[in-house]
N, CA, C and O atoms as a Maestro MAE file, in Angstrom:
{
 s_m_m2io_version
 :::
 2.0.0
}

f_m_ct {
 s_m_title
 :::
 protein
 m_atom[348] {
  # First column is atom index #
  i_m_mmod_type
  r_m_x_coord
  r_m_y_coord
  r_m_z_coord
  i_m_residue_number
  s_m_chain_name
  s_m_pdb_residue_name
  s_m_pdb_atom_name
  i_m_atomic_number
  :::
  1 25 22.727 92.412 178.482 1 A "UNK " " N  " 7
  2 3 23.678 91.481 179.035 1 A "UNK " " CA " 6
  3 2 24.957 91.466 178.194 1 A "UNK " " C  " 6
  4 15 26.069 91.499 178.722 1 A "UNK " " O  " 8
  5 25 24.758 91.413 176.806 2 A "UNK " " N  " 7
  6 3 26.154 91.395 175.976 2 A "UNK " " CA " 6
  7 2 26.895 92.870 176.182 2 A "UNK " " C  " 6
  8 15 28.118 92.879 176.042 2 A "UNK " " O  " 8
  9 25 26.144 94.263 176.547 3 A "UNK " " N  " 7
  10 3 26.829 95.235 176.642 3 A "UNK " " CA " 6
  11 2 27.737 95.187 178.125 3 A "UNK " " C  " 6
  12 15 28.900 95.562 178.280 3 A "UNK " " O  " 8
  13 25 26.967 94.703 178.972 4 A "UNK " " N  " 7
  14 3 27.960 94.146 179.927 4 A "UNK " " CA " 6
  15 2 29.004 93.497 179.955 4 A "UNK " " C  " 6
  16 15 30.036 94.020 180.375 4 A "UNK " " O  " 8
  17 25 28.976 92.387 179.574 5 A "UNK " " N  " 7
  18 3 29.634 91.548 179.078 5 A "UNK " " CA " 6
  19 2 31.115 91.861 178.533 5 A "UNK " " C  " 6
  20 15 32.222 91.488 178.920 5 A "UNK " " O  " 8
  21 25 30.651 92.787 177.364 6 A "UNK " " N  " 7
  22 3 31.849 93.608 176.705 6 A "UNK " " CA " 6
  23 2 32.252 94.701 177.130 6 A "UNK " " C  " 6
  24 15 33.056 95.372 176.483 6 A "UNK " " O  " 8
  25 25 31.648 95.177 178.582 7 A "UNK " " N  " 7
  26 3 32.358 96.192 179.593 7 A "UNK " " CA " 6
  27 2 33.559 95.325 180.779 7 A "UNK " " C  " 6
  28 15 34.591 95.679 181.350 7 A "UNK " " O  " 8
  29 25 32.975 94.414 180.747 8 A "UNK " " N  " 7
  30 3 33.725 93.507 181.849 8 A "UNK " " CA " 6
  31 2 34.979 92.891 180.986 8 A "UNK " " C  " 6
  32 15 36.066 92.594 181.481 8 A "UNK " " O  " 8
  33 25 34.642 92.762 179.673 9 A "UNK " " N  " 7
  34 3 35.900 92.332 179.170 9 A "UNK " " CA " 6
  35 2 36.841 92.845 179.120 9 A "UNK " " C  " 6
  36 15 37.891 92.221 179.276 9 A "UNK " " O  " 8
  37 25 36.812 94.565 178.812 10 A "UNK " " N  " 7
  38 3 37.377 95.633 178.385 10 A "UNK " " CA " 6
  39 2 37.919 96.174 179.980 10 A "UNK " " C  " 6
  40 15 38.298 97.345 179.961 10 A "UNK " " O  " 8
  41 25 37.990 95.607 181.101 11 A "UNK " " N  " 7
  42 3 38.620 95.843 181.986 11 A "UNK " " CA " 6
  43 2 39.580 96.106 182.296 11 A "UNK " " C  " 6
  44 15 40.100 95.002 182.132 11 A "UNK " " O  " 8
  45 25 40.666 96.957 182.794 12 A "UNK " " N  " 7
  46 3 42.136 96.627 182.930 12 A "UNK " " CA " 6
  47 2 42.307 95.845 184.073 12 A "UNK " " C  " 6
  48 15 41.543 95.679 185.025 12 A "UNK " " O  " 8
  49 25 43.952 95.164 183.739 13 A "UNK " " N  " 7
  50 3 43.871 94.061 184.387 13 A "UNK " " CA " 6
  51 2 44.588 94.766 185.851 13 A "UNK " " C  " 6
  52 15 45.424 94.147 186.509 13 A "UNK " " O  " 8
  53 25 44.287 95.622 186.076 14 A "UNK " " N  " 7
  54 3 44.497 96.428 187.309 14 A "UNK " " CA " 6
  55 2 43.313 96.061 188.389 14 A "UNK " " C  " 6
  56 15 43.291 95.807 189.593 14 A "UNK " " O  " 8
  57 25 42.488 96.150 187.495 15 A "UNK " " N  " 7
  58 3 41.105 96.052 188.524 15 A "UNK " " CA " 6
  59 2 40.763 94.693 189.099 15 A "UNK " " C  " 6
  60 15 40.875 93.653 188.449 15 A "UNK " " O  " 8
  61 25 40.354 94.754 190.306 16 A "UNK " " N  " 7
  62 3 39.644 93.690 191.111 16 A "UNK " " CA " 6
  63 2 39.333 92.600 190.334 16 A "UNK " " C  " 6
  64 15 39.474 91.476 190.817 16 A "UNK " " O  " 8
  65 25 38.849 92.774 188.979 17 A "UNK " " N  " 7
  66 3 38.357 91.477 188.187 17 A "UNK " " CA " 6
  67 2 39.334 91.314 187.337 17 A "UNK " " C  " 6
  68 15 39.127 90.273 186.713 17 A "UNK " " O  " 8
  69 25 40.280 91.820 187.010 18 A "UNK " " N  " 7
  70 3 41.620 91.522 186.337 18 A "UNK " " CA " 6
  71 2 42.497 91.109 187.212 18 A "UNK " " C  " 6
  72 15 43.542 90.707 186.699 18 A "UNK " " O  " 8
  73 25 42.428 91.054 188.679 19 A "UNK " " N  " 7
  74 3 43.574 90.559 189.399 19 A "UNK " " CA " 6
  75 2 43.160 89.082 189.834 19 A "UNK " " C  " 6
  76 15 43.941 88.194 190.175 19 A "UNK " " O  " 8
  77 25 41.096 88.960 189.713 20 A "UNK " " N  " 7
  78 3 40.905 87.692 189.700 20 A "UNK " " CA " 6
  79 2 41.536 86.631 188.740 20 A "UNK " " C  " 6
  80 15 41.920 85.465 188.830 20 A "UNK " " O  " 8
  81 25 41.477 87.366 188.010 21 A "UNK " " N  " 7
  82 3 41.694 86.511 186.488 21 A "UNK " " CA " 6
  83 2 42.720 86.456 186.346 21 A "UNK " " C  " 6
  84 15 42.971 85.254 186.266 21 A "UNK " " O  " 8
  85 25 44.048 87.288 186.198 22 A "UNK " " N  " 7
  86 3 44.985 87.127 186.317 22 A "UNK " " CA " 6
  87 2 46.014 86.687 186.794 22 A "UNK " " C  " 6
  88 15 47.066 86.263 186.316 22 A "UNK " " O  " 8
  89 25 45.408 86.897 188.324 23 A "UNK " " N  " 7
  90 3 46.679 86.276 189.603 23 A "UNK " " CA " 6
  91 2 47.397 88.100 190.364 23 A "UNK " " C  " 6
  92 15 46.703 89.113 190.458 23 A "UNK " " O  " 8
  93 25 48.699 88.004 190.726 24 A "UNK " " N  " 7
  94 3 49.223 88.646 191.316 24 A "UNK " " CA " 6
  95 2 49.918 89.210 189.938 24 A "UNK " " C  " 6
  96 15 49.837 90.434 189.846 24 A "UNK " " O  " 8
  97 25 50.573 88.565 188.868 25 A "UNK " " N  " 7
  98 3 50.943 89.043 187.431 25 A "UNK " " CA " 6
  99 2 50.101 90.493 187.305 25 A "UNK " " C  " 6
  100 15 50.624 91.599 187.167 25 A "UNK " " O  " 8
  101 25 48.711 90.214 187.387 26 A "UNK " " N  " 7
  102 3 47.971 92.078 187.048 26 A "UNK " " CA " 6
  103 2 48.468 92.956 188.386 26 A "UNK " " C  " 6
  104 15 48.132 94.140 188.368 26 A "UNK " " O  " 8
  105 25 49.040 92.611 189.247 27 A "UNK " " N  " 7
  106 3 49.465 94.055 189.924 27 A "UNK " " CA " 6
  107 2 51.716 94.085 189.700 27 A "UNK " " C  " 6
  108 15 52.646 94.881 189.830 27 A "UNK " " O  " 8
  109 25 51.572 93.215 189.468 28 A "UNK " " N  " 7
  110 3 52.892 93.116 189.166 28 A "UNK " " CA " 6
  111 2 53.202 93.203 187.779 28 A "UNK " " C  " 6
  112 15 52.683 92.290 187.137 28 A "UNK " " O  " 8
  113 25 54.091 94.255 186.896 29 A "UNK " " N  " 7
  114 3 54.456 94.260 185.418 29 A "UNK " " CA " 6
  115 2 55.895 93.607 185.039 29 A "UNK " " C  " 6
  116 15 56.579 93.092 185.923 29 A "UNK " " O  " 8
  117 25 56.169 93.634 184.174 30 A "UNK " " N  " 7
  118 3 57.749 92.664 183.997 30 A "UNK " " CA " 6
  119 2 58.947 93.897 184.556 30 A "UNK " " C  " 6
  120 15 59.874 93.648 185.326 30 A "UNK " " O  " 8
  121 25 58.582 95.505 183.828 31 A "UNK " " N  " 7
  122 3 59.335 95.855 184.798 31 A "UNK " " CA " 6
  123 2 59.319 95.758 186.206 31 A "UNK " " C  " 6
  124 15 60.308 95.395 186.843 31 A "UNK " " O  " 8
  125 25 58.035 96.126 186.819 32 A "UNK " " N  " 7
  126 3 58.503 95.924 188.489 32 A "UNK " " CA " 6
  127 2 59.305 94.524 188.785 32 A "UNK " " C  " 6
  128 15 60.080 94.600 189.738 32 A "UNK " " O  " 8
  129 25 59.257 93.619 188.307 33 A "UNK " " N  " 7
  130 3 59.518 92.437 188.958 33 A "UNK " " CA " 6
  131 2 61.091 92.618 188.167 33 A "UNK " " C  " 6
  132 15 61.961 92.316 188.984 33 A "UNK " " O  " 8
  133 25 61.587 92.954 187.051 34 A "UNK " " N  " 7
  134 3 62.458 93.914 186.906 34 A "UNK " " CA " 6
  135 2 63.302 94.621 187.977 34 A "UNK " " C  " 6
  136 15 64.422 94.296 188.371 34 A "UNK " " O  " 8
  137 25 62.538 95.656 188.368 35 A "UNK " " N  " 7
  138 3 62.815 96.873 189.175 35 A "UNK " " CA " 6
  139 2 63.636 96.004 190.563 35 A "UNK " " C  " 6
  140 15 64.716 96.193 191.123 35 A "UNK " " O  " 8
  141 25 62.560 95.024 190.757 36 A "UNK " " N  " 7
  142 3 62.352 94.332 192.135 36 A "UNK " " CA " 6
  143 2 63.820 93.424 192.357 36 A "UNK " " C  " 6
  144 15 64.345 93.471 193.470 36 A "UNK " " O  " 8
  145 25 64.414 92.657 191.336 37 A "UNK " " N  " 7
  146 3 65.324 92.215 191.200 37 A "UNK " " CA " 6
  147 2 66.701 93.153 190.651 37 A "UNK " " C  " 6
  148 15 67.663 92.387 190.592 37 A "UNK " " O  " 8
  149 25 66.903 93.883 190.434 38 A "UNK " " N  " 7
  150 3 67.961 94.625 190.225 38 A "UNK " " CA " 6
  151 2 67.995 95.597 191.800 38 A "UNK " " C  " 6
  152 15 69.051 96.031 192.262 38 A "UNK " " O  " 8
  153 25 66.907 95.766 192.327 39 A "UNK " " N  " 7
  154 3 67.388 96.310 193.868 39 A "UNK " " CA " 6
  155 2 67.839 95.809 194.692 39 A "UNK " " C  " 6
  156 15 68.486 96.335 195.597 39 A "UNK " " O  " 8
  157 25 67.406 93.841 194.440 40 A "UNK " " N  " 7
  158 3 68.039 92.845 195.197 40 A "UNK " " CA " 6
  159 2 69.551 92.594 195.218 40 A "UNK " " C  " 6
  160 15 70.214 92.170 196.165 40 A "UNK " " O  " 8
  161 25 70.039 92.996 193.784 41 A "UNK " " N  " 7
  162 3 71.096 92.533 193.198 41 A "UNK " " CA " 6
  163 2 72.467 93.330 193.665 41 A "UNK " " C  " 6
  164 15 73.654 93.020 193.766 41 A "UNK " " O  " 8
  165 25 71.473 94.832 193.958 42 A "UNK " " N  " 7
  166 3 72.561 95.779 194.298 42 A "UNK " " CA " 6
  167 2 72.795 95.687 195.813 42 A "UNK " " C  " 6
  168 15 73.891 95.763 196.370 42 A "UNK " " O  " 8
  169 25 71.525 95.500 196.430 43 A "UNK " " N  " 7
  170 3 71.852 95.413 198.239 43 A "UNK " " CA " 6
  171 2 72.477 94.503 198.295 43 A "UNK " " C  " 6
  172 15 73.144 94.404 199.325 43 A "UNK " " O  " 8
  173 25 72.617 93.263 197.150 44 A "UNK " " N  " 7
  174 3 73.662 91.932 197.835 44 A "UNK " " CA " 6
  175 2 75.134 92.297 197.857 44 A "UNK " " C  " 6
  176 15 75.965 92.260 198.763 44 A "UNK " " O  " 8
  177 25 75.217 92.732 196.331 45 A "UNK " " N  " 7
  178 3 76.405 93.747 195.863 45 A "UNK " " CA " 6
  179 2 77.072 94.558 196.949 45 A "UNK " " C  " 6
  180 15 78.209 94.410 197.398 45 A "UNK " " O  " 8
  181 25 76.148 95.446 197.287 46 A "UNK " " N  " 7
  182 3 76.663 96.160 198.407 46 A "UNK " " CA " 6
  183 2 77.483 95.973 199.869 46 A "UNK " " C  " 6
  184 15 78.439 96.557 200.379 46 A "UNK " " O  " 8
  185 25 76.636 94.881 200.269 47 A "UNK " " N  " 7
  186 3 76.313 94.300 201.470 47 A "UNK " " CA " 6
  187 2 78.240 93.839 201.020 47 A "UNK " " C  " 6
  188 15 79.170 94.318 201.669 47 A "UNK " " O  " 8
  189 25 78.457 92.831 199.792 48 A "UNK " " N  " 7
  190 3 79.414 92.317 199.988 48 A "UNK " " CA " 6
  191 2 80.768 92.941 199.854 48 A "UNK " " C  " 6
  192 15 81.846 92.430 200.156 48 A "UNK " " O  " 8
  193 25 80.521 94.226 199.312 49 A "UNK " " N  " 7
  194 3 81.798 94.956 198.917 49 A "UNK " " CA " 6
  195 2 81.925 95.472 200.423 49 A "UNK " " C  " 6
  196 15 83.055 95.725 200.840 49 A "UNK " " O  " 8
  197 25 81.066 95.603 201.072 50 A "UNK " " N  " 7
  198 3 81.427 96.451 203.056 50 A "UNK " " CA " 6
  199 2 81.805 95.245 203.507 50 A "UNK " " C  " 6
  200 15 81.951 95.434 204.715 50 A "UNK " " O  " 8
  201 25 82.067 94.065 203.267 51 A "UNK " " N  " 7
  202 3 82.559 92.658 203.946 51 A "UNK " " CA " 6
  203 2 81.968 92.065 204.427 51 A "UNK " " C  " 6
  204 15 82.397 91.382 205.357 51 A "UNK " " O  " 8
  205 25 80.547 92.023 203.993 52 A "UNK " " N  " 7
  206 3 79.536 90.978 204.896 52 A "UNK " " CA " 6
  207 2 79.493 91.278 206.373 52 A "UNK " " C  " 6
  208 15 79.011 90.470 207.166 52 A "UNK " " O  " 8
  209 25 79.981 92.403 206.733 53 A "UNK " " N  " 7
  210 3 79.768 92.681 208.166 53 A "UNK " " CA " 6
  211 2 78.868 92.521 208.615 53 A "UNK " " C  " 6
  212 15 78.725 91.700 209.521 53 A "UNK " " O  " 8
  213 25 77.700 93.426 208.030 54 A "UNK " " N  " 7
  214 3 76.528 93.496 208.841 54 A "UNK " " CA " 6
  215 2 75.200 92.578 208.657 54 A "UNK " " C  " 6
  216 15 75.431 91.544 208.031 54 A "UNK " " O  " 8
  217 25 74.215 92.704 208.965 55 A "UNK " " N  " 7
  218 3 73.193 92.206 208.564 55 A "UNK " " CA " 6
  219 2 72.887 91.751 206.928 55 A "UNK " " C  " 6
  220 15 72.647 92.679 206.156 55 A "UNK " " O  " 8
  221 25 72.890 90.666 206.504 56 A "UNK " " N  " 7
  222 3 72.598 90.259 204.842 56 A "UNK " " CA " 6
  223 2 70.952 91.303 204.585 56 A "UNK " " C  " 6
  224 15 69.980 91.555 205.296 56 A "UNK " " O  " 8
  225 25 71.233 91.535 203.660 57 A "UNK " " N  " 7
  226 3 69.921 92.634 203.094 57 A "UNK " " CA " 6
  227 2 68.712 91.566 202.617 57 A "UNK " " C  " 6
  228 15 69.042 90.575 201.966 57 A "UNK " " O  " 8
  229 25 67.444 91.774 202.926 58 A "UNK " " N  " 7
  230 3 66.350 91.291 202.488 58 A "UNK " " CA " 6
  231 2 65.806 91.642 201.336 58 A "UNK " " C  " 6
  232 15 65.695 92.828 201.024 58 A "UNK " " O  " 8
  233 25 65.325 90.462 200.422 59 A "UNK " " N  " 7
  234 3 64.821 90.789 199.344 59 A "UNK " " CA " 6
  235 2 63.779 91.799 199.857 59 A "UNK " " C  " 6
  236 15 63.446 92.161 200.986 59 A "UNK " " O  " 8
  237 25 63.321 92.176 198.398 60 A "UNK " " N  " 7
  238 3 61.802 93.528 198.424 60 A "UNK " " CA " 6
  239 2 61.093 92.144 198.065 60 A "UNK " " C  " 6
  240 15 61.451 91.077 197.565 60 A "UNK " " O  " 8
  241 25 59.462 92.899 198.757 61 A "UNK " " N  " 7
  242 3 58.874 91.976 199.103 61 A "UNK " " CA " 6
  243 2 57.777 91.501 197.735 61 A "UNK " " C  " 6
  244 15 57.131 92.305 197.063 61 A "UNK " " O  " 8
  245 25 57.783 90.143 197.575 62 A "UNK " " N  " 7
  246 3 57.211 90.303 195.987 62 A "UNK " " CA " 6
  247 2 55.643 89.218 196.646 62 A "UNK " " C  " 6
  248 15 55.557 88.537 197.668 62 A "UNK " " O  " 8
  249 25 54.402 89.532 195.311 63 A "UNK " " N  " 7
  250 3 53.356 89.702 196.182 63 A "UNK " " CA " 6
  251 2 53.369 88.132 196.317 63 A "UNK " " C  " 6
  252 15 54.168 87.305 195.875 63 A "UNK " " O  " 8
  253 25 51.758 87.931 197.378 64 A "UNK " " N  " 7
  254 3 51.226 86.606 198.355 64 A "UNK " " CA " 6
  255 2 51.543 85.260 196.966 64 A "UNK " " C  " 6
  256 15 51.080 85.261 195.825 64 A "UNK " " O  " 8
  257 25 52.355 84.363 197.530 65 A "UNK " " N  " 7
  258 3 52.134 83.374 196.204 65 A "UNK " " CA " 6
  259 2 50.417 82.443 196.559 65 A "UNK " " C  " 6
  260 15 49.811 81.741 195.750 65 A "UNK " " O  " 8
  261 25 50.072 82.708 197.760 66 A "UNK " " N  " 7
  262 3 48.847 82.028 198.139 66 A "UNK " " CA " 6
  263 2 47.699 82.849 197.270 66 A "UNK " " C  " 6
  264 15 46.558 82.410 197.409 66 A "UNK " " O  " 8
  265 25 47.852 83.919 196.446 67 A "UNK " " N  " 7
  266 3 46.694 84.555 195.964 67 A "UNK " " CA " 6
  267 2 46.578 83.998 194.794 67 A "UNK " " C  " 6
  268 15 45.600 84.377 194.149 67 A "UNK " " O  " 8
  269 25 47.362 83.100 194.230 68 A "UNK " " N  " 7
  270 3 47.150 82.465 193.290 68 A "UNK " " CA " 6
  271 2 46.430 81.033 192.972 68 A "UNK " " C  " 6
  272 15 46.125 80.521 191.895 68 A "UNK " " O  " 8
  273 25 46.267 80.566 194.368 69 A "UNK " " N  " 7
  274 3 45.642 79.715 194.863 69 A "UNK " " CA " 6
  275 2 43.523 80.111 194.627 69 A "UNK " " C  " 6
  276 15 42.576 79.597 194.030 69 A "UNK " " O  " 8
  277 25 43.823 81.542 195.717 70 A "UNK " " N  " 7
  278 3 41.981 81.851 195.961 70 A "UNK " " CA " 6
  279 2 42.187 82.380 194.304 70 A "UNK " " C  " 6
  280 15 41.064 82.084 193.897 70 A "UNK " " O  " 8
  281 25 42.733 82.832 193.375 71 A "UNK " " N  " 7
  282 3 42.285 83.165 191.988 71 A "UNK " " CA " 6
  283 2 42.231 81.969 190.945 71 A "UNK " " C  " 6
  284 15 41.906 82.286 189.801 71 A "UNK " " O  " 8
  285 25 42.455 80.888 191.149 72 A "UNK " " N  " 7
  286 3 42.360 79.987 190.540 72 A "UNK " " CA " 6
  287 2 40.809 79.499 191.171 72 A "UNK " " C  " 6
  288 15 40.131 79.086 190.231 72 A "UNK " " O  " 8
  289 25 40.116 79.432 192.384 73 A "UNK " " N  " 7
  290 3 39.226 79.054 192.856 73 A "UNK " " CA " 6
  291 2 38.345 79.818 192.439 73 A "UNK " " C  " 6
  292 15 37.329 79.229 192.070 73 A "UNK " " O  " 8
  293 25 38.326 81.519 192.301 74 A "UNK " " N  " 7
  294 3 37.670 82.484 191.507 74 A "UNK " " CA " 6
  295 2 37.559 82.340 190.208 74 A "UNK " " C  " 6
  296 15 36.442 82.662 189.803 74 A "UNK " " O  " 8
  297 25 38.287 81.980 189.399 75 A "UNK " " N  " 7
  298 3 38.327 82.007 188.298 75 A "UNK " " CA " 6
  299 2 37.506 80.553 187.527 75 A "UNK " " C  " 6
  300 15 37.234 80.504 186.328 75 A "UNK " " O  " 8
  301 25 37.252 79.599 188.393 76 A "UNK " " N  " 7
  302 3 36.299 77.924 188.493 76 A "UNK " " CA " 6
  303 2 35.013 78.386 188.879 76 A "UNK " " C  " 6
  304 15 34.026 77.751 188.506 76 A "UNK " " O  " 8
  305 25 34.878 79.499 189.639 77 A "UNK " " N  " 7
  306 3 33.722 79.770 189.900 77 A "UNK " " CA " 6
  307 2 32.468 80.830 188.877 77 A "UNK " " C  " 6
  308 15 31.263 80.883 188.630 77 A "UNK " " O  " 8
  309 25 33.417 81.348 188.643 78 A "UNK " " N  " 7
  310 3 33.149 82.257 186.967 78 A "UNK " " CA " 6
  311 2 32.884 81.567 185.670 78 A "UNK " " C  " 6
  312 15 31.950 81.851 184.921 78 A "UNK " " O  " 8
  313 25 33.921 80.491 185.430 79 A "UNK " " N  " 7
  314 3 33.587 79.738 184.517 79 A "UNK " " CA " 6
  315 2 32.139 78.952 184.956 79 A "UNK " " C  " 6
  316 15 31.191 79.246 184.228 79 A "UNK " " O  " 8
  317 25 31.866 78.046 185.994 80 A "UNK " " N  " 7
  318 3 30.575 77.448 186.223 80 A "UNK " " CA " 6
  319 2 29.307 78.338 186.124 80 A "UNK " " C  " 6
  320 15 28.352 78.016 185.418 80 A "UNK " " O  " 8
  321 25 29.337 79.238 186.711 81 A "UNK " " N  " 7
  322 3 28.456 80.623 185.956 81 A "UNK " " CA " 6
  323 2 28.491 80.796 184.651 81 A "UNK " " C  " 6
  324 15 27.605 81.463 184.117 81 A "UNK " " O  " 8
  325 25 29.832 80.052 183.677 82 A "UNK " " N  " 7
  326 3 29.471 80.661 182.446 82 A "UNK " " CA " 6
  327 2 29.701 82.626 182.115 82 A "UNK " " C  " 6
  328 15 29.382 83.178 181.062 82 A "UNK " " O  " 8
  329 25 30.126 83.107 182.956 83 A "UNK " " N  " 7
  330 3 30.674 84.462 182.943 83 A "UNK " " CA " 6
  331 2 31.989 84.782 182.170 83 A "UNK " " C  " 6
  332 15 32.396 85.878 181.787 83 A "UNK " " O  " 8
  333 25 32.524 83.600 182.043 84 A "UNK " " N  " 7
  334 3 33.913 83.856 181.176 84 A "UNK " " CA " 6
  335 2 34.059 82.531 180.856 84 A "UNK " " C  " 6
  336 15 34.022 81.682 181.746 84 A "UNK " " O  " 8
  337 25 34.249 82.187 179.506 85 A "UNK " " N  " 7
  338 3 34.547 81.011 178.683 85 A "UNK " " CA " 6
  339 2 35.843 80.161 179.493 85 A "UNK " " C  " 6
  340 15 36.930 80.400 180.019 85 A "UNK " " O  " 8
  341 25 34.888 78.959 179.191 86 A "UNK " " N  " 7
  342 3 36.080 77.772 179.889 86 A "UNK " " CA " 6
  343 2 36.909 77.303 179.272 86 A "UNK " " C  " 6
  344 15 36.779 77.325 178.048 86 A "UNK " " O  " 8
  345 25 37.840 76.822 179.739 87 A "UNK " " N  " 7
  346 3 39.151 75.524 178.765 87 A "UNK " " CA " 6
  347 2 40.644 75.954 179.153 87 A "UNK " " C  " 6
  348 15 41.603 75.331 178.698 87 A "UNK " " O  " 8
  :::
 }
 m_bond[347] {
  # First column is bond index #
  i_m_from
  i_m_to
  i_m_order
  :::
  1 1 2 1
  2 2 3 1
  3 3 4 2
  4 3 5 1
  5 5 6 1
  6 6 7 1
  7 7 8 2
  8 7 9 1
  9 9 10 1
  10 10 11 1
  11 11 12 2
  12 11 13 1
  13 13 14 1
  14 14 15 1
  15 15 16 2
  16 15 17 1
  17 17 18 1
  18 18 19 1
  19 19 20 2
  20 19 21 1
  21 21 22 1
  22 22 23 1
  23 23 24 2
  24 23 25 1
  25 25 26 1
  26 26 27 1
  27 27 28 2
  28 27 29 1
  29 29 30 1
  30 30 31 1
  31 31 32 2
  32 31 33 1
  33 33 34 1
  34 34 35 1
  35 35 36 2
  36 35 37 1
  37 37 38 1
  38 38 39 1
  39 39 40 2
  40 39 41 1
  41 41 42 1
  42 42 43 1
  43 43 44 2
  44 43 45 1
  45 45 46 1
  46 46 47 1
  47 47 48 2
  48 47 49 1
  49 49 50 1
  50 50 51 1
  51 51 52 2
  52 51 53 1
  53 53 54 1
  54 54 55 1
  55 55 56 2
  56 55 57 1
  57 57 58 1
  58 58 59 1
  59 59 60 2
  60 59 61 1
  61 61 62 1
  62 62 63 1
  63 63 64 2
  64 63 65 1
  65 65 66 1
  66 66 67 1
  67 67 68 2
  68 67 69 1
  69 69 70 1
  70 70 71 1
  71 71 72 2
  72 71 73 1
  73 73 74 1
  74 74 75 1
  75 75 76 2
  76 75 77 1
  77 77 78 1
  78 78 79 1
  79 79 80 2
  80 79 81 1
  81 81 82 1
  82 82 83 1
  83 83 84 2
  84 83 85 1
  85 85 86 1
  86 86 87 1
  87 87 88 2
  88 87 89 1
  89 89 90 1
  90 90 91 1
  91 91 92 2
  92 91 93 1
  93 93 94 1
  94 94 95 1
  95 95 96 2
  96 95 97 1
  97 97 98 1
  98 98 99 1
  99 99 100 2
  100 99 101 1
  101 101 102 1
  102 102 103 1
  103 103 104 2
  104 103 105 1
  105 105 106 1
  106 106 107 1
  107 107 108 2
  108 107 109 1
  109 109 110 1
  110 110 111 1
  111 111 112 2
  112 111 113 1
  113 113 114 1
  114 114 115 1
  115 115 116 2
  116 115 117 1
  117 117 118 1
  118 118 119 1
  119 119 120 2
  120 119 121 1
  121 121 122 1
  122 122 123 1
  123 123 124 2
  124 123 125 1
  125 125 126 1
  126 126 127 1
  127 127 128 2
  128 127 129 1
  129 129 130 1
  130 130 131 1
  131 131 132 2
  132 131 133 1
  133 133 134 1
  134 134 135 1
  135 135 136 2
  136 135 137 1
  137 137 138 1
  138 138 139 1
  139 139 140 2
  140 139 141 1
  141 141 142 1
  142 142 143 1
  143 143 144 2
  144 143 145 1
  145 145 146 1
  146 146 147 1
  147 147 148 2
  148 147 149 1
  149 149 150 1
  150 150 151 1
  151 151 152 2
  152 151 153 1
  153 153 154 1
  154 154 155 1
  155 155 156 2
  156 155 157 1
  157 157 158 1
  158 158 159 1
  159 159 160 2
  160 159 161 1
  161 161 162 1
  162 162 163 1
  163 163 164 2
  164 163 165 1
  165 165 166 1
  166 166 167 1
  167 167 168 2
  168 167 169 1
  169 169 170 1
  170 170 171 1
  171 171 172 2
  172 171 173 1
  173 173 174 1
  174 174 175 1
  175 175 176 2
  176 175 177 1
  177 177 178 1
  178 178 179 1
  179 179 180 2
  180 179 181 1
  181 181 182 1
  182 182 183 1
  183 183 184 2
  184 183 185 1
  185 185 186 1
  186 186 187 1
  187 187 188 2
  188 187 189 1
  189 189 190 1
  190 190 191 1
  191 191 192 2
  192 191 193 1
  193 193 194 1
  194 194 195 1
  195 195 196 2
  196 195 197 1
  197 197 198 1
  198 198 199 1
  199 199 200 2
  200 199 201 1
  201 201 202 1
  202 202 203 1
  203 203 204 2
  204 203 205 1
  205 205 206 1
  206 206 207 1
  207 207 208 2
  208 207 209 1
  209 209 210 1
  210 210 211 1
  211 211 212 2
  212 211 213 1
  213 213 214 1
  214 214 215 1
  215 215 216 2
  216 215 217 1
  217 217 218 1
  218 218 219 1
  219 219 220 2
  220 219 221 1
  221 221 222 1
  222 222 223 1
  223 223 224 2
  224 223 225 1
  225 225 226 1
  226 226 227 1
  227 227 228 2
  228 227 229 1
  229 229 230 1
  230 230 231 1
  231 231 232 2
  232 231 233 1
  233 233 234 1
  234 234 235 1
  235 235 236 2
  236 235 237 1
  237 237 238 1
  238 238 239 1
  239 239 240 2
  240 239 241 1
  241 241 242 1
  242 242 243 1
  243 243 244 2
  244 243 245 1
  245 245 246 1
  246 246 247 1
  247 247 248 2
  248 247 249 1
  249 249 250 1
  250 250 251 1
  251 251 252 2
  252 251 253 1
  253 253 254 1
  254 254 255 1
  255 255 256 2
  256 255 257 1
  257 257 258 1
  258 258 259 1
  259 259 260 2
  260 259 261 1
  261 261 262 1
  262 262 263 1
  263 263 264 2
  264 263 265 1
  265 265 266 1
  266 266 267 1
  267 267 268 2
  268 267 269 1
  269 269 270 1
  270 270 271 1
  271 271 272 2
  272 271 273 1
  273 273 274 1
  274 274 275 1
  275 275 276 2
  276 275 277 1
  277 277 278 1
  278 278 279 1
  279 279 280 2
  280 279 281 1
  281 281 282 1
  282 282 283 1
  283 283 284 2
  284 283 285 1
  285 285 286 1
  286 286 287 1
  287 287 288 2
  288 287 289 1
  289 289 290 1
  290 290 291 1
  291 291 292 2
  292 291 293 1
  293 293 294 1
  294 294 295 1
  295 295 296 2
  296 295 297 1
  297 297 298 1
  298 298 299 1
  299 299 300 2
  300 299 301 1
  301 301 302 1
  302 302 303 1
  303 303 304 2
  304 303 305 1
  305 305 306 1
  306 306 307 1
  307 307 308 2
  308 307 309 1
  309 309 310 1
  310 310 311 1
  311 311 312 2
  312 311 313 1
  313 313 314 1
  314 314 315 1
  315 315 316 2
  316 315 317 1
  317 317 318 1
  318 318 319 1
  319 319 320 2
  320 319 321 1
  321 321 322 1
  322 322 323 1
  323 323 324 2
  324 323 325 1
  325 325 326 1
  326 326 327 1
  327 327 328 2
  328 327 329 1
  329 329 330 1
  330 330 331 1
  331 331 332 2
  332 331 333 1
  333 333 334 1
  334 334 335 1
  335 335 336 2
  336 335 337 1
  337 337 338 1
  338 338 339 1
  339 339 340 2
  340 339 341 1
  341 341 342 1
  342 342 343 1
  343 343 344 2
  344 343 345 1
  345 345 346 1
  346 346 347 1
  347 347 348 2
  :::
 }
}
């Protein structure tokens, strides 16, 4: 059980049980969210130097804020199991 234990810890937070635990943060890094906002910055940029003619540009799409909701409910449910330390 403890070798488990210390396989599940050693997870990256890429994986299914790192995105529980984490939230949307484990599929998202500071650069992408980075990346994500400097593409915003330039389509606004853009958009305004052609004169606002056309259609205003849509942000890129950044992930579900509701998944932070079911990972907080995952993450209460793990602790009551005792699978990952509470507090």
């Amino acid at each position: 059980m403890r070798e488990l234990l210390g396989m599940v810890r050693q997870l990256p937070h890429e994986s299914p049980l790192g995105r529980a635990l984490h939230g949307e943060a484990a599929r998202w890094s500071t650069a992408d969210h980075l990346l994500a906002t400097a593409v915003d910055l330039l389509a606004g940029a853009n958009w305004q130097r052609g004169g606002g003619k056309r259609q205003k540009p849509k942000p890129v799409k950044r992930p579900d804020p509701r998944a932070e909701k079911r990972r907080r409910e995952y993450v209460g449910r793990l602790k009551r199991l005792g699978l990952i330390p509470g507090g």
